[in-house]
C-alpha positions in Angstrom: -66.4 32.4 -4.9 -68.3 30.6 -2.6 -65.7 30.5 0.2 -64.8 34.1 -0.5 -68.7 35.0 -0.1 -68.6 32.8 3.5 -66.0 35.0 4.5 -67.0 38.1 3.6 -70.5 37.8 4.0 -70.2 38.2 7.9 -67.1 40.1 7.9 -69.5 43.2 5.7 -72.1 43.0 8.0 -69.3 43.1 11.3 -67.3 46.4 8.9 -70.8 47.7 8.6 -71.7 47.6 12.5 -68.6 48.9 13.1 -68.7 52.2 11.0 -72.3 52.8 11.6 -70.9 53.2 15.4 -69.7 56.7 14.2 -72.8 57.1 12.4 -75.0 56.9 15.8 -72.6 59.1 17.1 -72.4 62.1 14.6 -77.1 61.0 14.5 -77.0 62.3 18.5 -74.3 64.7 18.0 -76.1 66.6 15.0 -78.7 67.6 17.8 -76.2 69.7 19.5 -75.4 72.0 16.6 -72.9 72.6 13.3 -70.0 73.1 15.9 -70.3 69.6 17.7 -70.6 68.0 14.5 -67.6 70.3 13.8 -65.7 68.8 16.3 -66.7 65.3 16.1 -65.4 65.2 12.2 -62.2 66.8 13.3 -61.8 64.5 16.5 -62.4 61.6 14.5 -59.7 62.8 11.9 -56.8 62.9 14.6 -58.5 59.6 16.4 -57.2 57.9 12.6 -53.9 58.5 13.9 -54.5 55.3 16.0 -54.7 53.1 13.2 -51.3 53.1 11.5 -50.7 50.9 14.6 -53.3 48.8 15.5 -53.7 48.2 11.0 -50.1 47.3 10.9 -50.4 45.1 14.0 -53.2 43.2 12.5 -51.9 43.1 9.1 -48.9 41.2 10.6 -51.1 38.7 12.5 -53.5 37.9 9.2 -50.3 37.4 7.1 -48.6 35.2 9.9 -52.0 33.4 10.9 -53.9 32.4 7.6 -50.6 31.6 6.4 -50.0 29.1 9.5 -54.0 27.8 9.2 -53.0 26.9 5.7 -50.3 24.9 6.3 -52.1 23.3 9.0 -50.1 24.7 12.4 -52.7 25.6 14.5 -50.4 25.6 17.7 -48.3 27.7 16.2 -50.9 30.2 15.0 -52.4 30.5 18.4 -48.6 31.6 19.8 -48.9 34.1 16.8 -52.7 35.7 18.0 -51.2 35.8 21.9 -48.1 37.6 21.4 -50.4 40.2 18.9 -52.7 40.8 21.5 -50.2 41.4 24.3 -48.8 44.2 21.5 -52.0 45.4 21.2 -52.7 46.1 24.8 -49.5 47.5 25.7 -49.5 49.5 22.5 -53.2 51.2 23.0 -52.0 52.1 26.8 -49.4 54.1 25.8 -50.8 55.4 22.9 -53.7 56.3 24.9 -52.2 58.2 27.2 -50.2 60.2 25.5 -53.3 61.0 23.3 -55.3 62.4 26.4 -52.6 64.7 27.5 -52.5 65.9 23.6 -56.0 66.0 22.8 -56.1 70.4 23.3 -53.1 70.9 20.9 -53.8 68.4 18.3 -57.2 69.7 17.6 -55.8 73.3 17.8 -53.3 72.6 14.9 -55.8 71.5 12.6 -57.5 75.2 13.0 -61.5 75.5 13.8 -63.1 77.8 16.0 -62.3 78.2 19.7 -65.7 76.2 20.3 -64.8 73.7 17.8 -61.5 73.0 19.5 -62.9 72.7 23.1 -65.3 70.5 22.3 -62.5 68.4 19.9 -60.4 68.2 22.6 -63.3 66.6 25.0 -64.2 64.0 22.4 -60.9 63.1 21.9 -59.7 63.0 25.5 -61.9 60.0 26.3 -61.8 58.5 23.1 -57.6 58.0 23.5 -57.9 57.0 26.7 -60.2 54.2 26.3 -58.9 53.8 22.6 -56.9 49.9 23.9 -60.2 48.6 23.8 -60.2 49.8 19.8 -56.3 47.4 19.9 -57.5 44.4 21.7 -61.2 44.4 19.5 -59.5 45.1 16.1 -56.6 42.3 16.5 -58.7 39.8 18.3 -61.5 40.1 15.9 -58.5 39.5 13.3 -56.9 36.7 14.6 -60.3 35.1 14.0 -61.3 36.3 10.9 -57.3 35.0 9.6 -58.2 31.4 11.1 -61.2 31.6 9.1 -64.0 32.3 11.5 -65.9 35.7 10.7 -69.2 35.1 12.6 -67.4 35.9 16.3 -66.4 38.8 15.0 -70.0 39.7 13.7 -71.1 39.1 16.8 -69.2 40.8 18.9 -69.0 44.1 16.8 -73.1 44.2 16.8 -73.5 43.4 20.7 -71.1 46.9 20.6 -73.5 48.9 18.3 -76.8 48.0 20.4 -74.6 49.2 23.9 -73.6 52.1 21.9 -77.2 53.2 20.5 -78.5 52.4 24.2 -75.9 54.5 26.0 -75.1 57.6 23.1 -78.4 59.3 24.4 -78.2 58.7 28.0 -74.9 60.4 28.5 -75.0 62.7 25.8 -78.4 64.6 26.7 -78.6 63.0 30.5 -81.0 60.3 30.9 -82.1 57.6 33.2 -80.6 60.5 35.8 -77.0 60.4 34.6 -76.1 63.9 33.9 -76.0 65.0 30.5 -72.2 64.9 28.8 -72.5 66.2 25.6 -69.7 65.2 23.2 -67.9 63.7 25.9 -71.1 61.4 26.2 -71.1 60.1 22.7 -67.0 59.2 23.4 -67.6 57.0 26.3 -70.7 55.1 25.5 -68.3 54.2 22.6 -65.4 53.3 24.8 -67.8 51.2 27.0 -69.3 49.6 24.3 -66.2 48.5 22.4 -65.0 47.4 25.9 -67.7 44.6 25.9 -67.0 43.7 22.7 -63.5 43.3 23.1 -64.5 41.0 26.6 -66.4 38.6 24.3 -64.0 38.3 21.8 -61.4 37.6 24.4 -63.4 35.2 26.2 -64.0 33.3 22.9 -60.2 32.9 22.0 -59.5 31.7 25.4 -62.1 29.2 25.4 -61.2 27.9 21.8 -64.7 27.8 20.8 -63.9 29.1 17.9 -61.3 27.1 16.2 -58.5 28.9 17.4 -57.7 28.7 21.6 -54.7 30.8 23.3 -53.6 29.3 26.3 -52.1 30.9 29.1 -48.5 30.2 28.0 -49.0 32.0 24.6 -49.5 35.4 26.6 -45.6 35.2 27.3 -43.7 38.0 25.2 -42.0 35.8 22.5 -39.5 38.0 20.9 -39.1 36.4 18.0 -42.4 36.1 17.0 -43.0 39.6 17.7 -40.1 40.7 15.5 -42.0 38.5 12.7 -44.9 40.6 13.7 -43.3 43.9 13.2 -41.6 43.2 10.1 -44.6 42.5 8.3 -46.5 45.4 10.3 -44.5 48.3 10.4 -44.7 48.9 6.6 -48.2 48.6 7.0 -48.3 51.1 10.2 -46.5 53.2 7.6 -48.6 53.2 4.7 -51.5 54.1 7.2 -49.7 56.6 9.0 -49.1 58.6 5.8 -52.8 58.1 5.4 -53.2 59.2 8.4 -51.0 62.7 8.4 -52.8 62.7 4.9 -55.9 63.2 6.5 -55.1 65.8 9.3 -53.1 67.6 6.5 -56.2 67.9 4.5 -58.5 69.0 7.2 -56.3 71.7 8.3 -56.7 73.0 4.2 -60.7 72.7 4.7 -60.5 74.2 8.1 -59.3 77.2 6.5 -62.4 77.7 5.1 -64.9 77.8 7.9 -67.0 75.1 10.5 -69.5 75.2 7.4 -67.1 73.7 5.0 -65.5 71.4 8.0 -68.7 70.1 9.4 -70.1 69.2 5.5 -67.3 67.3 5.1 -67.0 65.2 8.3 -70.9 64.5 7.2 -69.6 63.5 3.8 -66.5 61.6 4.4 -69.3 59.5 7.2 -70.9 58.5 4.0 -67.7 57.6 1.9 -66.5 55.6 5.0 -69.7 53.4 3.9 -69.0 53.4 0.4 -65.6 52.0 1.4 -66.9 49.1 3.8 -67.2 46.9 1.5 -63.5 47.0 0.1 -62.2 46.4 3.3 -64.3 43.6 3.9 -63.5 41.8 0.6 -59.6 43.0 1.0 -59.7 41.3 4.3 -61.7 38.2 3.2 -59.0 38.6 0.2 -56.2 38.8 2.3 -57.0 35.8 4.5 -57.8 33.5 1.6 -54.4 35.0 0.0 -52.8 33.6 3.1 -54.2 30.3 3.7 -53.6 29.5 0.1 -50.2 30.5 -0.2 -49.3 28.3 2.8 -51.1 25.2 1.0 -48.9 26.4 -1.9 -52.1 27.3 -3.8 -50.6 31.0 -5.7 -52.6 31.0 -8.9 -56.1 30.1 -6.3 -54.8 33.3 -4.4 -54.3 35.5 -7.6 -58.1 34.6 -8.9 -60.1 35.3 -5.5 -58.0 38.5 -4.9 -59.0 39.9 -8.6 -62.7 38.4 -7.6 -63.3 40.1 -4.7 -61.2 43.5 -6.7 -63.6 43.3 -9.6 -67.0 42.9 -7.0 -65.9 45.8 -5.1 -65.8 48.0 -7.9 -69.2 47.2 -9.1 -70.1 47.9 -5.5 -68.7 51.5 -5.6 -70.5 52.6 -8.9 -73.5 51.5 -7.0 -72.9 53.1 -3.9 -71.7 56.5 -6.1 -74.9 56.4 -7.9 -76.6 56.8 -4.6 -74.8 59.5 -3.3 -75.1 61.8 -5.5 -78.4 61.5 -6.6 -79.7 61.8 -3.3 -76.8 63.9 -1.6 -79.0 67.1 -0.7 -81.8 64.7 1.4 -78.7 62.3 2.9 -76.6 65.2 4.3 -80.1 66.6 5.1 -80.3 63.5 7.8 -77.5 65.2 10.1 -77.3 68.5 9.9 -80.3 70.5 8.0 -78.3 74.1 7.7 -78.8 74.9 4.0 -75.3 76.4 3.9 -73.7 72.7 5.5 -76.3 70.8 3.0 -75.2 72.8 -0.1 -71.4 72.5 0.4 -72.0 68.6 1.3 -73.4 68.0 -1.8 -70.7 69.6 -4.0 -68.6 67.3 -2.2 -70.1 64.2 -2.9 -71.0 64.8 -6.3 -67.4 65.4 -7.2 -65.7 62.5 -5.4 -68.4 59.5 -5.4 -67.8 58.6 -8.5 -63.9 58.4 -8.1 -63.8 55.3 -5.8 -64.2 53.0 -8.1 -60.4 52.8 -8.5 -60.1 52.9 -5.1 -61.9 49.4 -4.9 -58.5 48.2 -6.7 -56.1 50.0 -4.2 -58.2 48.7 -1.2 -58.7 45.2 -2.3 -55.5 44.4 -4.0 -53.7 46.2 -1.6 -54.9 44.2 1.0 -54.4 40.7 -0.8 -50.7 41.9 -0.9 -50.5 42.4 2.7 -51.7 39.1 3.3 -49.2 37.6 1.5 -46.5 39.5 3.4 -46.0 42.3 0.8 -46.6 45.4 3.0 -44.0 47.4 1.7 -45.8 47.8 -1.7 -49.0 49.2 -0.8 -47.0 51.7 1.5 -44.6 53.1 -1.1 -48.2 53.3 -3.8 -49.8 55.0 -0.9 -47.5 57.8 -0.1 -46.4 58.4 -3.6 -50.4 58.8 -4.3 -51.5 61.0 -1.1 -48.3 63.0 -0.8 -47.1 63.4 -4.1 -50.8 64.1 -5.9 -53.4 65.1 -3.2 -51.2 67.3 -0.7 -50.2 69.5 -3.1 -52.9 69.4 -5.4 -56.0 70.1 -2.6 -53.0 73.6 -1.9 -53.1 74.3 -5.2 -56.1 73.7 -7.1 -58.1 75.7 -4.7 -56.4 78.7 -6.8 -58.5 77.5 -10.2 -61.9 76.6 -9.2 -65.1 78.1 -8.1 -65.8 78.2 -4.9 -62.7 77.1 -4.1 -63.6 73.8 -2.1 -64.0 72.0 -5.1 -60.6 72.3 -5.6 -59.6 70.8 -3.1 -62.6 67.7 -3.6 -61.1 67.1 -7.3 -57.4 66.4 -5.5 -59.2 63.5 -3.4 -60.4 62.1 -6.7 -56.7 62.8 -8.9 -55.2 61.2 -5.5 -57.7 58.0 -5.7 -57.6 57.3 -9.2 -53.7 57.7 -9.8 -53.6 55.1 -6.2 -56.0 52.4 -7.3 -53.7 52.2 -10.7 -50.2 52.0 -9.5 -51.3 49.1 -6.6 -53.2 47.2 -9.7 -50.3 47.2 -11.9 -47.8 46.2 -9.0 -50.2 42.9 -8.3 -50.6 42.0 -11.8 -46.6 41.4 -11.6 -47.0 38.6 -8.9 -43.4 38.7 -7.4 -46.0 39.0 -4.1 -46.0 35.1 -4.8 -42.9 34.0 -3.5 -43.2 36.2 -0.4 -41.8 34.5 2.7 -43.0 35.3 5.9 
């Protein structure tokens, strides 16, 4: 427990900073009105899109790393972190391009106002294109956290929020003469911050300060290791992609029911995204510890710190659900005080809060597979979870309940529950074990 604490304690607080970047941002945004924060929660919705790539890419590198730190081949774990970051660079260029020139018809799928979609579409444009600093950040700050050092990481990603709560009001309201940006604002003092981050973290790996150097050599493409990397990854980039289209499906159902509905539940989801830091952060201090263990042929050490860290998450979540829906009304209240936005945001979390507790088994467990190597598990629990339960059901139950919202809230928490189940009774049959990377 100890080590798993040492881990995590430093990778919560770095998940924490990290999130609570698009906290500042919706705080600033909320001053411009319900359609900004409108557009924000629907930019940040197709922005997810992003991840299926960068999460597979740096679920590859934890497996292949911690594994490699645990049987002692640091050389060889260091080729690993330079041939992920040349994938992550190249991969967030293209990506972001392509994203820019998309921004206007992405947002107008997913419905909203004409207002919501133009100021969507101006959010978006500079998030995409800056959105390699996001790659290079993400899987740096992994390759660390796999070789077992979490307080770079922590570092990096809170020298990133003080940029980004310095520069959010100067270009979104125009300050210190720089013109005022509005939602395009809040975008780049994000892509500027993330930017710095991403130039420590770099500097750090290169100077092997941190346990873990890349040399100059390790920057040539290896093929071979980047097949390794995408064999392990692309499952991964799948199960989040599904989450992803999962997500942009959804907001297109709340769309349809106005920018009230759509801006109370960006706002709520914000608050969810906390609730859920700390599964990610004891999945990922999981995952590492699954990996490093299972290269010093350690299984039945892995199997107890990945039920630890399952079991402390959910005792987390009740916490955290407790919280939110005693004191929705005053907490949705922080960002956007239209009584209509308040009231809906409340339904919301007082339906789903309660619901992630199994999620706490789906994100931990989950990720303890994926650093053992099993990524093609969590994918097929994923998709048979969001696109057999909640698709249909937030399309459906809409039909039954009054309003009709809640419908589509109670799907989120059938979806969650039915998810946290299937990836609990997959890990309790430890084939994941024998995985060979």
């Amino acid at each position: 427990m100890r080590t798993l604490m040492r881990l995590a304690g430093p990778m919560f607080i770095s998940t924490t900073l990290q999130n609570a970047q698009s906290i500042i941002d919706l705080f600033w945004v909320g001053r411009l009105g319900s359609d900004a924060v409108a557009a924000l929660a629907m930019g940040g919705t197709l922005l997810m899109m992003l991840f299926p790539v960068v999460m597979g890419l740096s679920t590859g590198t934890v497996a292949l790393v911690s594994r490699l730190i645990g049987a002692g081949q640091r050389t060889e774990a260091a080729e690993v972190g330079g041939q992920s970051l040349i994938v992550a660079l190249v991969c967030g260029l293209l990506l972001g391009v392509a994203g820019w020139f998309a921004s206007e018809g992405l947002c107008r799928l997913l419905g909203g106002s004409d207002e919501v979609v133009r100021l969507g579409a101006d959010y978006m444009g500079i998030s995409f294109l800056g959105s390699f600093t996001v790659f290079v950040l993400f899987i740096g700050n992994s390759i660390l956290q796999a070789s077992g050092n979490t307080m770079v990481p922590m570092m990096a990603m809170l020298l990133a929020n003080l940029l980004n709560l310095i520069l959010d009001p100067i270009f979104i309201f125009g300050l210190l003469g720089v013109p005022g940006m509005g939602v395009r604002g809040a975008a780049l003092a994000t892509v500027l911050a993330q930017a710095v981050a991403a130039g420590l973290v770099l500097r750090v790996l290169v100077s092997g300060s941190a346990g873990i150097r890349i040399h100059t050599h390790h920057w040539r493409p290896r093929m071979d290791i980047v097949r390794r990397l995408m064999l392990i990854g692309i499952p991964s980039s799948g199960q989040m992609l599904s989450r992803s289209l999962m997500s942009a499906v959804l907001m297109r159902v709340v769309a349809g029911f106005g920018t009230v509905v759509v801006a109370a539940y960006g706002i709520g989801m914000r608050f969810h995204m906390l609730m859920l830091m700390p599964g990610f952060v004891l999945g990922n201090a999981a995952a590492t510890m699954v990996g490093q263990n299972l290269g010093a042929g350690r299984p039945d050490r892995a199997e107890r710190v990945a039920w630890l860290a399952a079991w402390m998450d959910a005792a987390i979540m009740l916490g955290s659900a407790v919280i939110l829906m005693v004191w929705a009304a005053p907490l949705m209240g922080l960002f956007d005080a239209s009584p209509d936005v308040v009231a809906m945001g409340v339904r919301y979390l007082r339906v789903v809060s309660l619901f992630y507790i199994p999620a706490a088994f789906s994100i931990v467990l989950g990720r303890a597979l994926q650093g053992a190597g099993d990524t093609l598990s969590p994918m097929v629990t994923t998709i048979l979870g969001l696109w057999g339960l909640q698709v249909p059901l937030a399309i459906i139950l809409p039909r039954y309940f009054t309003p009709a919202t809640d419908g589509i809230w109670w799907s989120v928490a059938v979806a969650m529950t039915a998810n946290g189940l299937m990836v609990a009774f997959w890990f309790q049959q430890g084939k994941w074990k024998h995985k060979r990377v």
